[in-house]
Structure formats: C-alpha cells, structure tokens
N, C-alpha and C positions, 0 to 999 in steps of 0.2 A: 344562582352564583355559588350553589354547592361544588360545581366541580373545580379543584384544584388547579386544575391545567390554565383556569382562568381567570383564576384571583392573582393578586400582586405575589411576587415570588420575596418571601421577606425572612427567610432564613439563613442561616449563616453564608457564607459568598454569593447570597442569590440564586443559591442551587436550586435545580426544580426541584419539588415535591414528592420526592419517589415514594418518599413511604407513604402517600398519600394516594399516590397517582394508580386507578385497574384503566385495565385493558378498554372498559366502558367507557371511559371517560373523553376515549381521542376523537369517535366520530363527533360530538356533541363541538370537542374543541377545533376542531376542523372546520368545520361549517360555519361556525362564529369567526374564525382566524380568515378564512378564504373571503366569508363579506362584508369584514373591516377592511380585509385589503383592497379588495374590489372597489370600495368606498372611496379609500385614496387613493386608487391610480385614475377610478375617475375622477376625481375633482384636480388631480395632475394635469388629466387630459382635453377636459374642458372650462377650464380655467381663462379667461375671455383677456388676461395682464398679456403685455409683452413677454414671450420666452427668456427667463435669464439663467443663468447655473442654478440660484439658490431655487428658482420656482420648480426647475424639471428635474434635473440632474440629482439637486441637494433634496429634493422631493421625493424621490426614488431612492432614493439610499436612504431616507429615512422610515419610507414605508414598509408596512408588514413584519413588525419586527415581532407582531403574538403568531401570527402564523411561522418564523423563522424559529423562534424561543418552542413552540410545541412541536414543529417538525422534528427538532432538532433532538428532542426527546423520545420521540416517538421510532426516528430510524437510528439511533442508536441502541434501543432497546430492540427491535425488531432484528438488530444485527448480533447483540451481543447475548440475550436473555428471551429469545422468541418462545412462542406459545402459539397452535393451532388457533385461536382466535387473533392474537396479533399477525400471522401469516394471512389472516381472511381480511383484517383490516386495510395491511399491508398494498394486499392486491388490488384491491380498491381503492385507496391511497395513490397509488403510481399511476390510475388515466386522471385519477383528478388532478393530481399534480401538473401532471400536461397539461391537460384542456386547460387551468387556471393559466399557468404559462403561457402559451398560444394564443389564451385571451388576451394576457399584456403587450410580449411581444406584436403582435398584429394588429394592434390597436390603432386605426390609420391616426386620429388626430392627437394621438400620443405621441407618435413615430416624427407626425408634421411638426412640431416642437422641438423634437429630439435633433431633430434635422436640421430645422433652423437653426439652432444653437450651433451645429458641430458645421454648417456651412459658413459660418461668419466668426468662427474658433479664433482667427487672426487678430482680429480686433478687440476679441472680447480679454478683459483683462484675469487673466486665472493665475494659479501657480502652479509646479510642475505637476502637482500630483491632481488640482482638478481638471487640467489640463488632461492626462493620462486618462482619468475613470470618464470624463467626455468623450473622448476617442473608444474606449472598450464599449463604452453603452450603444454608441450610434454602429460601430463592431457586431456588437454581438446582436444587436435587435436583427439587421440584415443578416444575418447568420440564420437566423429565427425563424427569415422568412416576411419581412417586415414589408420589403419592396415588391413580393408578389403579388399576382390580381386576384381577382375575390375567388375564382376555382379552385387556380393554387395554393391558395393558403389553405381555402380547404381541406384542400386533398393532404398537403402537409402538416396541418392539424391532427387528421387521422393520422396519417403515417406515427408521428411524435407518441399520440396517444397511444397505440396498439405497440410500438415498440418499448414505452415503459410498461406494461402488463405484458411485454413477452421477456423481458430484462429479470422480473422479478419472478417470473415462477422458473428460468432459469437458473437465477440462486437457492431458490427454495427448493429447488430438484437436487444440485449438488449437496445443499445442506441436508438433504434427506438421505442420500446415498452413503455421505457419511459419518450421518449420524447412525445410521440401522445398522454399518457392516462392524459384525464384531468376530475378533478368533481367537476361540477360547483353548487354551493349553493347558497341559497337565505338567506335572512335576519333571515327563521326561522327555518337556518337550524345550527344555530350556538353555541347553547348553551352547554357551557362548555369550547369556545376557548377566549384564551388572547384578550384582544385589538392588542395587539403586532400582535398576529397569525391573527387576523381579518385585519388588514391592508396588514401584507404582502401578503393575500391572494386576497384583494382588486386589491393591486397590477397588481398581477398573471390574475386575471382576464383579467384586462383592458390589460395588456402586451397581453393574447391571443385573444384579440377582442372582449370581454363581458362586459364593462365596469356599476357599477352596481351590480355583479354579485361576488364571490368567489370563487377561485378557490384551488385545491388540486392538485398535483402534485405526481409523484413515486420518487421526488429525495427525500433522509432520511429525512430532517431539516423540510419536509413538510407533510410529512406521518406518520411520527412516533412521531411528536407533536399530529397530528392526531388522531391518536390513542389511545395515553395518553390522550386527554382531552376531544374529544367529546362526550355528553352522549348520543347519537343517536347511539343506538347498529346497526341498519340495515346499516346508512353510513360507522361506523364503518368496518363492513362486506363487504362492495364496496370496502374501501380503501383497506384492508388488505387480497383479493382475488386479485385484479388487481396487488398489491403488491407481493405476495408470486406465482402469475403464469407467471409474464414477462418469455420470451423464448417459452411460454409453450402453446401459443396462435398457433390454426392452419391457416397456411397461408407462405405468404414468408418470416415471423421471428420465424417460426419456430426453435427451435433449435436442439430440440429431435433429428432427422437426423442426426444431425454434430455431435453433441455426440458419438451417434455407432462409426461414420468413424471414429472420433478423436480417440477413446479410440483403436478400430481397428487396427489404424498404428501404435499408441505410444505401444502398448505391441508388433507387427514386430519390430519395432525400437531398441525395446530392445533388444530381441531376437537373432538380426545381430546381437547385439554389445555384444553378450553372459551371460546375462541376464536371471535368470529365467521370471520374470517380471517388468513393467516398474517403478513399487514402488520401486523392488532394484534397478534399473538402477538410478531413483533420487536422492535415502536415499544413493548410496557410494559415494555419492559428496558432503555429509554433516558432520555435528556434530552426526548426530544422529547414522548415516552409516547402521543402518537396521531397514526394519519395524516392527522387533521384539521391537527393543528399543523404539520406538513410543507407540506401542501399551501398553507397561509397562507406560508409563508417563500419556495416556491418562487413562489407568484401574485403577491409584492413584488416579486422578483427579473425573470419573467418578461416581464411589460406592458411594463418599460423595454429589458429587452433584445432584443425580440422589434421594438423602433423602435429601436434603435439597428442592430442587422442590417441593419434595411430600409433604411438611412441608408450601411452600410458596402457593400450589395451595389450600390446607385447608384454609390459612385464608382468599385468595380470593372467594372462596367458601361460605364461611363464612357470608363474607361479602355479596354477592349477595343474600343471603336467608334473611340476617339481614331485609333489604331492601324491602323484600316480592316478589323479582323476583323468577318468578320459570324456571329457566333454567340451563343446567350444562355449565361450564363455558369453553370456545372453545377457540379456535386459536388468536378471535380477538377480545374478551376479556381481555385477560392477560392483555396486557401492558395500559389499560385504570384502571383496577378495583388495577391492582399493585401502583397503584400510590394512590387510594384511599387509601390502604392499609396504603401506607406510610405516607402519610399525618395524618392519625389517628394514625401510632402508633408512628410517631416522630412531630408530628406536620412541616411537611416539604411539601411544596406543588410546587413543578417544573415550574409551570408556575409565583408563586410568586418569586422563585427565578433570574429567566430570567431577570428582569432589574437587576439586579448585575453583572450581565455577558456580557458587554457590546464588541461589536468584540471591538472597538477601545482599549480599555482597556484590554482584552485578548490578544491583539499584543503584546500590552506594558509590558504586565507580563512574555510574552515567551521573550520578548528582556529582561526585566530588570533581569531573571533567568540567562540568556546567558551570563550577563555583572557580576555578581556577582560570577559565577561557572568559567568563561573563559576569563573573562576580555573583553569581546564583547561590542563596542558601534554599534547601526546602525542606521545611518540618510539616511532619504528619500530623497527621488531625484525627485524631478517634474520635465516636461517637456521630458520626453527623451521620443523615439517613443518604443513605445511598444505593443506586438499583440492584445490587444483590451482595450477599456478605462475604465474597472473595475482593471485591475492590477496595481500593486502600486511596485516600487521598492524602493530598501533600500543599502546603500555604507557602508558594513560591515568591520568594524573599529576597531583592536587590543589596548590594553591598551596604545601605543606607538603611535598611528595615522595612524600604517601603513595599506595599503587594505588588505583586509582579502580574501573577495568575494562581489558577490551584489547578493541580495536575491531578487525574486521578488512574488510578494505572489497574489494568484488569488482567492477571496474566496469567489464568489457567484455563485448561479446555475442558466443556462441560458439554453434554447434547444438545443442548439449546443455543448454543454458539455457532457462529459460522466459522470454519476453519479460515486459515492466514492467521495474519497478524498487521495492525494498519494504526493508525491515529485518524480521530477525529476530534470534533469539538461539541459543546453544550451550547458554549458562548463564544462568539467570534471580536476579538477586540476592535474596536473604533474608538475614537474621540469625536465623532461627532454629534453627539447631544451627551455632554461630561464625558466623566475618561469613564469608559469601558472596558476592563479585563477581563482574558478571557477563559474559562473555563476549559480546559484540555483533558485529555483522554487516551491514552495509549492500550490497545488489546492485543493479547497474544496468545496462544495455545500451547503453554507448555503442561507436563504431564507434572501432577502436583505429587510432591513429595508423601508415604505413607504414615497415617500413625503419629503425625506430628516431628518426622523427621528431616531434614532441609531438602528442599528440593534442589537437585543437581541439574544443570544444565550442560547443552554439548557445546565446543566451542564455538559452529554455526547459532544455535540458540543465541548464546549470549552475543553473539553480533548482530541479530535479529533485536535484541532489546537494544543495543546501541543505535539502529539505523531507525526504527522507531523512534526512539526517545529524540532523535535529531530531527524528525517530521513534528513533534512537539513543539521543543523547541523553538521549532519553525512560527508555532501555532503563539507562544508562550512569548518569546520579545518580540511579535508583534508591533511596530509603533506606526499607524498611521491612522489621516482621519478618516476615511470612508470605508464601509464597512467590505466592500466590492473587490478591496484590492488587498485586503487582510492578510496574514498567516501566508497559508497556501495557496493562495488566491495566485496563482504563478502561470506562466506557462507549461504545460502538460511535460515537456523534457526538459526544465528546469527547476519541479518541484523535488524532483529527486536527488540535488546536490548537495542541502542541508543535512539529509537522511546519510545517504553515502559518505560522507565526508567526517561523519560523525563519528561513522565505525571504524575510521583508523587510530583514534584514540585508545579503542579497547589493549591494541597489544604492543600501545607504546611501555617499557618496561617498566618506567615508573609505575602505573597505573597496576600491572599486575604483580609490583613486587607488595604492594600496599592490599590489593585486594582480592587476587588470586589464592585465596588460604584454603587450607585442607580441611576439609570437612569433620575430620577424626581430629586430627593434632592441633588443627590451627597454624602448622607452619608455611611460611610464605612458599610459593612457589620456588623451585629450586633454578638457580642461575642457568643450571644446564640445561633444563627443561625449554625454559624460556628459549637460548639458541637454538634447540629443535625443534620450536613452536617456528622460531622466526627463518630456520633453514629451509621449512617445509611449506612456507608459506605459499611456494606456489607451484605446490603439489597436486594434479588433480587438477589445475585447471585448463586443461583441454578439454576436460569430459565437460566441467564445469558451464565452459565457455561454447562448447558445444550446443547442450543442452535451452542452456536460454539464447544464444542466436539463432536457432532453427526455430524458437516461438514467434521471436523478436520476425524472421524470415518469414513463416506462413501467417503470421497476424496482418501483416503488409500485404502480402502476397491476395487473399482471399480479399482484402477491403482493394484491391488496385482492379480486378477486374469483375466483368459481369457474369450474375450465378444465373446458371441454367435452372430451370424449371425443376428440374431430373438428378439438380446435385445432389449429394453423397458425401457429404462431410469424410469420413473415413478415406473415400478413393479419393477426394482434394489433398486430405493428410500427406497420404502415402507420395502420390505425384508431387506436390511441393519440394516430400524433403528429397522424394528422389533425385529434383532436379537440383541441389546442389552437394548430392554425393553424402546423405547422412547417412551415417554408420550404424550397422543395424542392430548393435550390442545398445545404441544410447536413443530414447526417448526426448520427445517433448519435454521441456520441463513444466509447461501445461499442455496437456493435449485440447483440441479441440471441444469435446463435450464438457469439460469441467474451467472450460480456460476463464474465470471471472473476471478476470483483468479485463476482457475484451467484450464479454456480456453479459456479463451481470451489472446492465449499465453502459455507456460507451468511453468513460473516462481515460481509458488506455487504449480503445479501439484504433487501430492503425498506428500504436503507441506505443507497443510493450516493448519497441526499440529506446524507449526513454532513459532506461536505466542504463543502457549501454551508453547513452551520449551524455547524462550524467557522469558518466563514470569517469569520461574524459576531461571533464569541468573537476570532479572532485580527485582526481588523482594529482590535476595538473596544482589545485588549489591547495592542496594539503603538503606539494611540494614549496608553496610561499614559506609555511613554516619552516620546513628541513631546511629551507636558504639561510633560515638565523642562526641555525644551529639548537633551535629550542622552541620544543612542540608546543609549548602555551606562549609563546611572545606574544608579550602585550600589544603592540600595537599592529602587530595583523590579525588579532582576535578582536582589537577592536574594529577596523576596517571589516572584518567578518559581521560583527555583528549590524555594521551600518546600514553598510552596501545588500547583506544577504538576508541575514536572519531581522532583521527588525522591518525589512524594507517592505516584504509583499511585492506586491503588483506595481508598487506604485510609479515604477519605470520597467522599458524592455529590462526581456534578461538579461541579453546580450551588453546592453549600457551596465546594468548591475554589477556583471562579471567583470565587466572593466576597468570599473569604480574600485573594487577590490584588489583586481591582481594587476589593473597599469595595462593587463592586453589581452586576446583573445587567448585561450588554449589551442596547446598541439597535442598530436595523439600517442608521441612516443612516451608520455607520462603512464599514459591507461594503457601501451602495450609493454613497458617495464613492469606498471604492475599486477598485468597478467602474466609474468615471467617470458612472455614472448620476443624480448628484446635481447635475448640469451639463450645458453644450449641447457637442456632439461639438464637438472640438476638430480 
C-alpha cells in the first residue's frame, strides 16, 4: 500500500497526489483498479435478486470509481506533462482500456438484466433522470455491441482494441511533430513581430538551448502570430508548410498509414452494429441523427461563405499588387496580408491590441462573467501540490460561500504538452454516494510572457480562454445524481453550446471597458477601439468559415463511405475539397494527418460539424439575452444555468434547449453572426 495512486486521497479538495504520484506507480494502480472493477460488475452480473434500478443501473454508476479517480490522472497527465515512459504506459493503457470495456459492455448476463429493466421501464417507477441514465445504459451497451453473437463480438472486440492503440500513437505522432519542429531566427529576421512576440520567442530559444537566438514553434499562440505579422514571405512559407504538414512527414510519425486502418475498422465497426456507414453509426447518437441533416446546415452555411472569401481574397489581392509585389496570393499569405487588410480598413492592428489582453486579466473577466451570470466567486489557492508549477488552482465559491468545485487552469505551451486547448476533469461531480464536486481543469497553449513580464494574448487567444472556461463551467455547476450524465456528459453537437456561448461575453463592452487594460499605462481600453473591435467583427469570416466547413465537409465525407484498400489520405483530401469548389489560397483548418478531433480518439469523428450546429444553438441563445436588453439578466442566466449548464445529460438536448429558450433555434441567428445576413462591410 506504498503507492499513492491507492491510498485514500485525503488532501486538501481530495486532490490526487501529484507530488507524490511517478510514472511507476500507474501500471501497479491499474491492475488493482481494472480487478476491483471486474469484481463489481461481476457481482452486478451474477447477482441471482430480481433486476431493479438500484441493483443494476445504481450498481453501475457506482462502480469503478478507483479505476475512473486513477485514469483520470493518468490521461490528463499523459495529455498535459507526458514523458517517454508515460507515452509507453500510455500505449498500453489504450488496448487495456478496450478489452476491460468490451469485457462489460458484452457481458451477456449483464446485458440480460440491463435489458430486463429497460424492457419493463413503463412500469417501473423512476424519475426523470433515472429514467434517462436507464435508457443511455441499455443505448450505449448495444452500441458496444452487446446484442451480437459470440464471433461478432469477437471480431469487434478486436476492432475496438487495435483502434484504441492506433488512436493513440496517432496523437503521439502529432505530439511529436510538434514538439521537435523548431525555427530559429536571427535579429534580422524579425521584422514585423511585437516586442511582446520577440521576447517570448527569446524565451523559446534559450528554453531549447539557442540562447541569443529566436525561436517559432507549431503550438497556435506562436505560429499563427507568425504569420499574421512577419513580413518575410519565405519564413512565412517555413512556418505555415511545417504547420499545415504535421502527421504528413515520412518516417515513424507518419500518420497517413493509421488513417487507412482507422477509417477501415470504424466503417467494420459499423457495419457489425448494422449500420450502412460509420457517419450513421455517429450522427444516431446525436442531435443531428443523420448526415443528411449535417450536410443541410453546412450547404446554408457554405454558398455564403464560399462569396464572402471570394470577396476577402480580392482585397487581399489587392492589396499585394497595391504594394508592387507581383505574386498571386497562396496559403501563407492570407492570414499575414488579412490583417493588413484590416488594419487599413478599420484602423485595428492585432499586435496593437495584444497589451489590452492581458492573460491575468482575461482570468479575471471569465471569473467576473461567472460571478455576475451565476453568482461564482473563485479564489486561488497557493501552495497545494499540483502536476507541474505553471498550474494555478482556484476554490470555486457560490453566492453563499459554499464549494462549488476547484478549477485548476494550465495555460502555457511546454514540449511535453499536446497542442490545442480543451477542458477536462480529475473529478466528475455526482450526488450519488454524498455530494461530490468536481474537480475541473482548463488547458491551453499560450506563449508565456518573458522575464517575468505579462503575457499578452491575441484577441482569438482570449476567446480561446472564454470558450474553454465555458466547457468548465459546464464541468463546474454540474448538479445531478449519477455520475453518467455529469458536466459534459452531453450529446457530441450539444456539448459545444456552453463553450460558444460563453465567448460572446468577452466583447460585451462592459467587460472590456473593466478589463481590457493596457499593459504599460493601465488605461482602459479606449471607446473608439472598442467600435472597431465591434465594426470588424466580422471581418475574415469567409476565410474563417471556410476553413472549418471544409474539415466539418471531409470529416463527414471520409466516415460516410467505404475506404479502398489502396486509399491515399492526401488524393481523398484534394478530391473532397475539390468537390465542393475550395479555394486553393485556404486550407483545412485540420488537415487530415493531424486532424485530432477525428483520431486521436473518435470523440468528434464524423463530428467536427458539431461546432457549427453549436453555433446555431449558441448564437440563437445568446440572442434570449439581447431580447432584455441586458447581457446578465437574471433570469435567463438563471434558466441558463438550469436547463444547460447544471443539467448534463440528464435530458435530450433538444428537450434542454427548450427548456431554456421556449423553442427550437433558427439559423438566421448563426448566419447574422457570421455577417452573412448582410453585404461585406
């Protein structure tokens, strides 16, 4: 009982043990966690009592909860602070996690209970939410593969397994690609970047051993400044090649490979489970429920954005001929000469705005939103051991004093980090054995300020920490009992509304006249600024809209039909976007070998149209508010919090969304606020 991972967790919130916990410690807790559970789901499954809620259902939501406490430590650290020996555990981790899975799911006289219960649901007397986690259970078991014959479970046994050990060294490839690509610059090689960007790149340097030197990295906050500001077209073209090819390099990160296999087993997988293909086997587990209905939200979206591009790449065009360059303008162009653009036609220049946008102060704005919409205080906690000394935690505090949750927030990019930026959790709240809060977690990749100077964000960035901190949130008023239908426990295109929805607080004015301050003076943002924040707002999004519907397009596309033996990830690329007319100046906004959202894992697979149909939910929702006249009214913030953010799972989305706004959403909210309901501004 020396190792930590498996004594009582009895420090301050219950936190694991980090400064306790090596890398040695997981396989030991793993094997003890996997045949305590095993323990309980058999004695779930051969339990000789009549089938009721509290024996099967309430048995299963109570199981395994040393195995969910050590996973849950283990792939957040594996995401956020990996190490060659946690990437070996890792891989090995991911077919056990299957196999242990496939062993419950498939468990015939598990399943024979499960069943019973959910065929005589009518009768039995529940309430709405055990009602619900009875339905997802008997759901998702057949999903699992619970009602095939002993072959096919087999065979989809395998399948499951070898697709999580091909999920995972897909991430660890990307994670390696960019972790290693570095470009190091000289003093004259710099013109066009911030002080701000010159320092943390100083930084960067000297952290990889060039001290002297500058450096560029593949995480966002450092690439894509990059490219916005350097007038060096050739570096330019270094960063935004190494950028747009991660996965795509030959060698052992390769990813192309694991794509075939992946795509390969996930349309079998379907298949078994009676499926034409593996986009419907997805889309019947959503809001959306087919990919016909996808493809209607993306073909709205589409036509207008596909002329409003054509519209944004003439005045980049424009611009570059103005100028006396003679070249037509490419891939890694855009987002360098788009900014020019903008700065000329709103007088707004991005790198000018970045002292306003102070991280400290963007904390401050997502808590003081929190405390104004939900009645949230949250005070920091120093001193507690936590997995590495960039993370800051926070004792999230109701209008009453009482604990809410503890947030802990990780927001710099280090090598050992996987690029994005996401929320997860430690502890997932329930009430069902006492009240359980839950432990949250927000990470992000920003480029840390040098020398102890404030780290500046761009104002993508800081919306990046508001749509996060709204997946928190999500995680953070939690209120239900079972553990199953928690936080985000949501349907796949409806956990993205709390997120989105969140980020239109950042550039209500109040908000930025209060916390927009200048890095130097400390003076508030100026009035003016703010109207050509709010002029410009939807500037750019053609390209914008572009970009992620052509992922949102081939992520659908590849899961809806069957891959030949002989595919070519690259030649399916090209052919997709060809076939609906992408513009050959704008990229993927993930291409295929790096696309994680779709495999590293299948979370978003046949999915990453989610954010878009989010969009349509939290544009139309955040118009409830504008109806009052007043972005915190109380009581649509509290219907917010009822119906959305405390609710979970524990109803459809669709009843959810109802429950809130009185009716379903339309789409001319999300196409005003894409500026497509108007003529380019």
């Amino acid at each position: 009982m020396d190792n930590p991972l498996l004594m009582a967790w009895s420090g301050p919130f219950r936190l694991p043990p980090f400064n306790a916990v090596a890398p040695g410690h997981f396989r030991e807790a793993f094997e003890t966690a996997f045949a305590q559970h095993k323990g309980e789901i058999d004695g779930i499954a051969n339990d000789t009592s009549p089938p009721t809620f509290d024996n099967v259902i309430g048995a299963l939501e109570r199981a395994g909860r040393l195995l969910t406490d050590v996973g849950a430590v283990f792939w957040n650290l594996a995401a956020t602070d990996t190490t060659p020996e946690l990437q070996g555990i890792e891989r090995d981790m991911a077919g056990a996690f299957s196999r242990h899975s496939s062993d419950i799911s498939m468990n015939p006289a598990l399943f024979r209970r499960i069943e019973a219960l959910y065929e005589t649901r009518e009768a039995i007397d529940l309430t709405p939410e055990q009602r619900r986690v009875l339905e997802l259970t008997y759901k998702n078991f057949v999903r699992a593969g619970a009602k095939l014959n002993g072959a096919d479970k087999a065979r989809l046994k395998a399948i499951l397994e070898r697709l999580a050990g091909l999920s995972t060294q897909f991430s660890q490839n990307v994670l390696a690609d960019e972790s290693s690509w570095l470009l190091l610059l000289g003093e004259s090689d710099l013109d066009g970047l911030s002080p701000d960007f010159r320092a943390g790149a100083a930084r960067i340097a000297a952290e990889r051993g060039s001290p002297g030197k500058y450096g560029v990295t593949l995480s966002r906050s450092s690439a894509e400044v990059f490219l916005q500001s350097s007038t060096r077209r050739d570096l330019r073209e270094t960063v935004f090649r190494a950028w747009a090819s991660r996965g795509e390099n030959a060698g052992a990160t390769d990813n192309r490979p694991l794509i075939r296999e992946i795509l390969q087993l996930r349309e079998e997988r379907a298949k078994l489970l009676g499926f034409d293909s593996f986009a419907a086997f997805k889309l019947d587990d959503s809001m959306a429920k087919t990919p016909a209905a996808v493809r209607e939200l993306i073909g709205r979206v589409w036509a207008p954005a596909l002329t409003r591009a054509a519209e944004e790449r003439a005045q980049i065009q424009a611009m570059v001929e103005e100028e006396g360059a003679n070249f037509t303008v490419a891939a890694h162009d855009r987002r360098y000469y788009a900014e020019r653009v903008r700065a000329k036609r709103y007088d707004l220049d991005q790198a000018a705005l970045r002292p306003y946008f102070q991280l400290d102060n963007m904390i401050a704005a997502a808590f003081d939103v929190a405390q104004k919409l939900f009645g949230l205080r949250f005070v920091e906690q120093k001193g507690l051991p936590l997995y590495h000394p960039d993370v800051r935690a926070f004792d999230v505090l109701d209008s009453n004093g009482k604990h809410v949750a503890l947030f802990l927030a990780d927001y710099f990019a280090r090598p050992s980090k996987r690029g994005g930026a996401w929320m997860s959790e430690f502890r997932a709240q329930h009430n069902l054995v006492g009240e359980t809060r839950p432990i949250i977690v927000n990470v992000m990749n920003f480029t840390k300020g040098a020398d102890g100077a404030p780290t500046l964000l761009s104002l993508d960035d800081a919306r990046t920490l508001f749509h996060e901190f709204g997946h928190g949130l999500h995680g953070m008023l939690s209120d239900v009992t079972y553990p199953s239908v928690a936080g985000t426990n949501v349907a796949r295109d409806f956990v993205e509304l709390p997120s989105q929805l969140y980020e239109h607080w950042l550039l209500e004015p109040a908000v930025l006249k209060k916390f927009a301050l200048h890095a130097e003076t400390g003076a508030p943002i100026p009035d003016d600024l703010v109207a050509r924040i709010t002029a410009a707002r939807h500037f750019n999004q053609g390209f914008a809209t572009v970009e992620f519907c052509a992922s949102a397009h081939v992520d659908l596309d590849i899961h809806a039909q069957s891959v030949a033996p002989d595919f070519d990830a690259g030649a399916f690329e090209a052919d997709s976007l060809a076939s609906i007319s992408m513009p050959p100046e704008i990229i993927m906004r993930h291409r295929l070998p790096h696309f994680s959202h779709i495999f590293s894992g299948d979370g978003y697979s046949a999915g990453y149209y989610s954010y878009l149909w989010a969009e349509t939910l939290d544009a139309d929702a955040f118009e409830a508010f504008k109806e009052t006249g007043d972005p915190f009214a109380p009581e649509v913030a509290q219907r917010l919090r009822d119906h959305i953010y405390a609710a979970g799972g524990k109803q459809d989305a669709a009843d959810a969304y109802v429950a809130f706004r009185g009716r379903m959403p339309t789409v001319e909210p999300l196409l005003r606020q894409r500026g497509f309901a108007e003529p380019a501004g």
